[in-house]
KOLMARPA-618974 format. One line per 3 residues: number of its first residue (from 0); their letters; for each residue x, y, z of C-alpha. Coordinates in nm, 2 decimals, decimal comma. Layout:
<pts>
NUM) a) X Y Z; ...
</pts>
This chain:
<pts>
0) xxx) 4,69 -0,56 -2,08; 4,52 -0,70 -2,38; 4,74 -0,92 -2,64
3) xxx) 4,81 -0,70 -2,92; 4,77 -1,00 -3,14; 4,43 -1,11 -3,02
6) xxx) 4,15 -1,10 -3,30; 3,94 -0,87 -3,32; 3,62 -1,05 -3,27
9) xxx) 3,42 -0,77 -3,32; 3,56 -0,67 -3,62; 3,54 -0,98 -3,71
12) xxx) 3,14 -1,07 -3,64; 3,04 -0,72 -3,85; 3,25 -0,85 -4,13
15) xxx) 3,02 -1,15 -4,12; 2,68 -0,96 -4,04; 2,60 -1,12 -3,73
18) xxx) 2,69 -0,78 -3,53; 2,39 -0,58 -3,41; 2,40 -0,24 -3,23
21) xxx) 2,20 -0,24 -2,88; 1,97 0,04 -2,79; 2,08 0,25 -2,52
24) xxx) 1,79 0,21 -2,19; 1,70 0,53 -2,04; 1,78 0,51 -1,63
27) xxx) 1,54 0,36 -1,47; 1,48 0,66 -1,27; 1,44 0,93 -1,54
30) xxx) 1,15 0,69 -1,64; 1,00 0,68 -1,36; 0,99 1,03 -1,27
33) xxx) 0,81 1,15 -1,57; 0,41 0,98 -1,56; 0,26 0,96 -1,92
36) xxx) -0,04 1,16 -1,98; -0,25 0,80 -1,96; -0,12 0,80 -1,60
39) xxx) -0,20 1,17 -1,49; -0,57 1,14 -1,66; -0,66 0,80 -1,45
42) xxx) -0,47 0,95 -1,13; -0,70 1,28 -1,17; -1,02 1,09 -1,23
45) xxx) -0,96 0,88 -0,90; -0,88 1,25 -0,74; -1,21 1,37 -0,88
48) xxx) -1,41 1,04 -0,76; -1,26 1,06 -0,42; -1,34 1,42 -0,40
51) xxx) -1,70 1,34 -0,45; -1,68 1,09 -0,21; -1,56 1,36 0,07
54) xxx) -1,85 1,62 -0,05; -2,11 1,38 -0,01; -1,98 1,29 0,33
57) xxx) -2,03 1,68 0,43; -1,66 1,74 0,37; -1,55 2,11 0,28
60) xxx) -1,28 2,11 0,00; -0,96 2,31 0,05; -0,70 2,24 -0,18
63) xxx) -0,63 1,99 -0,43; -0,31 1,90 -0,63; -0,10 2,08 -0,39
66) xxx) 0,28 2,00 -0,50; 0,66 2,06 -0,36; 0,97 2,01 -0,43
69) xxx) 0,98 1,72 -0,18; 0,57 1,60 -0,18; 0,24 1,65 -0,30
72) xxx) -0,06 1,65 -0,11; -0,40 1,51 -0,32; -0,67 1,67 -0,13
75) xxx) -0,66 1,83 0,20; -1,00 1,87 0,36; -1,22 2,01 0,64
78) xxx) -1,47 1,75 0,82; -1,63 1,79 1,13; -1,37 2,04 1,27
81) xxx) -1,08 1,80 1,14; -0,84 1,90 0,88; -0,77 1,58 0,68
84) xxx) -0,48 1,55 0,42; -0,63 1,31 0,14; -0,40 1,02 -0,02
87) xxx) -0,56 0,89 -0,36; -0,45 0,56 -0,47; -0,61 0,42 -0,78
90) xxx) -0,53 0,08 -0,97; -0,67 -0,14 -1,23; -0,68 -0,41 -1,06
93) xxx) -0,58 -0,57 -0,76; -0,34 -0,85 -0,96; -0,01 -0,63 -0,84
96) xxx) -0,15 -0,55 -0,47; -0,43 -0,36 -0,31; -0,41 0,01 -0,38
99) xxx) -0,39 0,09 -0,07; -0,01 -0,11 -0,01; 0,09 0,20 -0,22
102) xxx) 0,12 0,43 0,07; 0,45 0,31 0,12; 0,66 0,45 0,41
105) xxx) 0,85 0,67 0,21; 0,53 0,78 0,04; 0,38 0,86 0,38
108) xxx) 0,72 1,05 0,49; 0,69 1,25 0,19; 0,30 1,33 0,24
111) xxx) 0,40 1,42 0,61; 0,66 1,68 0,51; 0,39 1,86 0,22
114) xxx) 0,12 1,81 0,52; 0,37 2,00 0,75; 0,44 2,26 0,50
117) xxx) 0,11 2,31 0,38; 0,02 2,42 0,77; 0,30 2,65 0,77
120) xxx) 0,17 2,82 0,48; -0,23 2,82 0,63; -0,12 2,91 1,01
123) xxx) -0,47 2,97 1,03; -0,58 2,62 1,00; -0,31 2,48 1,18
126) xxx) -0,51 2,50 1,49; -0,74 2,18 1,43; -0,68 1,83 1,47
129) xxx) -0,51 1,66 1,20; -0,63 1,37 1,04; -0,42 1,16 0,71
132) xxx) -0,69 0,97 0,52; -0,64 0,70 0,22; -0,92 0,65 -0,07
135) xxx) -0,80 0,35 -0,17; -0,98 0,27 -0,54; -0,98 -0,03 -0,79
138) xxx) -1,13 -0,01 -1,10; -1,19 -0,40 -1,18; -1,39 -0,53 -1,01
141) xxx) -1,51 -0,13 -0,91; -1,43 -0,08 -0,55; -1,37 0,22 -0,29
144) xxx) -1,22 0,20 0,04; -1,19 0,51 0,22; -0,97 0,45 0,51
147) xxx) -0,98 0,75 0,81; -0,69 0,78 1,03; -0,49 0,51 0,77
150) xxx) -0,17 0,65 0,93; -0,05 0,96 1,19; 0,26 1,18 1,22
153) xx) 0,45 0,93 1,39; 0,43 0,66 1,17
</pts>
């Protein structure tokens, strides 16, 4: 129980002007849930530049941006009779890790459960091999890795 008789420091520092009122931090997850539009314009560019990448490598295009509640798929893709679900990592540079390290675990178990959905929604395609695919891109100095089979269902 506080001593009724105790100064009132605070009081006391205002009086002298040496108070100062802190600015409330948003949770670090609210600000990491919402991407600025600098973030969604580079993110869509590497979408775009692996997407070019696929066409020129005789790959047919079948959905892009595809989102859920619980995952988002990037590309999803036909090649040579194998459906391929497209993960686009792009970074500046390679100063805070490869962009490939990005495809965490839980970034794979959430591609996995959109994958999964998406071929309940297209039964029709569900009926091809299944292939999960990383285009891993850095802009400085300009590289692309395109990495096939990068991880399977059970990883």
């Amino acid at each position: 129980m506080p001593d009724s008789n105790a100064p009132d420091w605070k009081r006391r520092l205002k009086a002298l002007g040496l108070s100062r009122k802190r600015r409330r931090r948003a949770p670090v997850a609210e600000t990491a849930a919402r991407p600025t539009a600098a973030h969604v314009l580079k993110g869509r560019g590497g979408e775009a530049a692996a997407a070019e990448l696929l066409r020129a490598s005789g790959a047919r295009l079948l959905a892009r941006n595809v989102r859920y509640e619980d995952g988002e798929l990037d590309i999803v893709a036909l090649l040579e009779g194998t459906l391929v679900f497209v993960e686009v990592k792009r970074r500046r540079t390679a100063s805070r890790g490869a962009a490939a390290q990005a495809v965490t675990p839980l970034k794979r178990a959430r591609l996995l459960r959109a994958a999964r959905r998406w071929l309940r929604e297209n039964p029709s395609r569900a009926e091809r091999d299944v292939r999960f695919d990383v285009v891993a891109i850095e802009d400085a100095p300009p590289r692309v890795d395109w990495i096939k089979g990068a991880f399977d269902a059970s990883s």
